[in-house]
N, C-alpha and C positions, 0 to 999 in steps of 0.2 A: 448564777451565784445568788443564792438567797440571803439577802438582808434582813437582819430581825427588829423591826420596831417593837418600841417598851413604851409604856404609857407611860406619861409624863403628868406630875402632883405639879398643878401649877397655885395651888392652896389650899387650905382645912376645904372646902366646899367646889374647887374648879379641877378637870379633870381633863387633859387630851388625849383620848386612848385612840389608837388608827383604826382598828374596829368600830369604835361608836363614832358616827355624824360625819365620818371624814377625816377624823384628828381635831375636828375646829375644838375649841375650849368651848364644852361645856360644864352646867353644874351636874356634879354628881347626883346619883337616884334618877330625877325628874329628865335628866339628858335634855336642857334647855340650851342652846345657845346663847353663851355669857354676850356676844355680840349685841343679840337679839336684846338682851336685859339691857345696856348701855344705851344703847339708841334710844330704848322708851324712858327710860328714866333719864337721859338728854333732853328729849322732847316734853320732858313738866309730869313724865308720868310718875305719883310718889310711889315708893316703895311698895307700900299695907296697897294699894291698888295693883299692882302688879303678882304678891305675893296671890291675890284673888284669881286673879286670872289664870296664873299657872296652875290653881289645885282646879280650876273649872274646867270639867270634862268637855270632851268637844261634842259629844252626844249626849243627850239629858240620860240619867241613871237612878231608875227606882228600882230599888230592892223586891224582889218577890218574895210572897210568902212561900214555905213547900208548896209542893202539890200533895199533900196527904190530907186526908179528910176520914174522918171517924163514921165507920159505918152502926146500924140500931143497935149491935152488939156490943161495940167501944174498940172496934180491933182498926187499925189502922192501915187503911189502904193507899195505892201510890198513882196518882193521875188519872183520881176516876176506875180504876178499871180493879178488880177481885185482889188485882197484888199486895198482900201483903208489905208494911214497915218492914219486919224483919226478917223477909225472904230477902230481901233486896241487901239489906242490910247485913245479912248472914254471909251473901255469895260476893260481897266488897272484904268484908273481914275473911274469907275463905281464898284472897287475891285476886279475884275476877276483878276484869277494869269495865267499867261503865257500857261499852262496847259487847261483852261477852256475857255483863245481865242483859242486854238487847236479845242478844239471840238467845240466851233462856228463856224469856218472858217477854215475844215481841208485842202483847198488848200495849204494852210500855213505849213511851219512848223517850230517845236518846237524852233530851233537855232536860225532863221529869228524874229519869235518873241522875244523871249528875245534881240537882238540885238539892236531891232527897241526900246523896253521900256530899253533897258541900253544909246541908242542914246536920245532918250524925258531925260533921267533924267539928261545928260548931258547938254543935249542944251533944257531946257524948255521954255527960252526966245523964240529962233527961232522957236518952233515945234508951242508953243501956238500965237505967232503971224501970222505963218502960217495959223493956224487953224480958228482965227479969221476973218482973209481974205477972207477964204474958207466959212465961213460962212457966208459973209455979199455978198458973189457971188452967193451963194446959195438962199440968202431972196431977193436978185436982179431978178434973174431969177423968182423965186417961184412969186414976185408979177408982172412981165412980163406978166406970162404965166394965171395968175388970170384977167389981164386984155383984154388979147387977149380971154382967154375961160371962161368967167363968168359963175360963179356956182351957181348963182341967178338963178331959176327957174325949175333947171337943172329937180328934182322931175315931176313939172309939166308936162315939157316937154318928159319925157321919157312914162309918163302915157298915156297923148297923144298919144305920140307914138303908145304905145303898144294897145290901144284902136283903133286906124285906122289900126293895122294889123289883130283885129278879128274880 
């Protein structure tokens, strides 16, 4: 016979749910034991000092920067290695998970990627303005290079070619 437990509202901020801690009463979000909170503030501890304590991490926590670093040209590579910002970037917005740009681009790895897509969801303003930049320097050059080496003919020419070397 399966019994169904419900969590229990024991106020605006206290919670007993049977999935979290046991059922004990804790507070909501932070899943502190409201127990745990009475004892110290029993014990002389005020409030604003205890409030401290619970947002203090149990491991010290400094934010990194990305791993991207601007190579001579300005193009933006990903931990050190030829990868491109917005290859990485491309094949996250294309669905691939962190995981399956690894096996595309194993220069890379796993931490540097998710880095780089937790920096884009941060800053998508900056990353896709970036991008677009990059792209309208990219279709600069591309019709440059169209204009200096015309692809009009090119077939002919190579048949040519190959017909005066037999």
């Amino acid at each position: 016979m399966e019994t169904t437990q419900t969590v229990k509202i024991l106020g605006r901020f206290i919670v007993a749910d049977p999935k979290v801690c046991h059922g004990q009463p804790t507070f909501r979000g932070p899943r502190i034991f409201v127990a745990d909170v009475l004892y110290q503030v029993a014990r002389g501890l005020d409030w604003e000092t205890r409030k401290e304590i619970a947002m203090t991490l149990p491991i010290p926590f400094v934010a990194q920067p990305p791993p991207i670093q601007a190579d001579d040209a300005g193009v933006l590579r990903v931990g050190g290695t030829r990868v491109r910002l917005e290859t990485v970037i491309k094949a996250f917005n294309s669905g691939s998970t962190a995981e399956e740009i690894l096996l595309k681009y194993p220069s890379l790895n796993l931490t540097d990627i998710y880095a780089v897509i937790t920096y884009y969801l941060w800053s998508r303003g900056e990353v896709d303005a970036y991008m677009e930049e990059r792209h309208r320097q990219e279709e600069a050059v591309r019709r440059e290079n169209e204009g200096r080496f015309p692809s009009a003919g090119v077939r002919e020419r190579l048949r040519a070619r190959r017909a005066r070397q037999t």
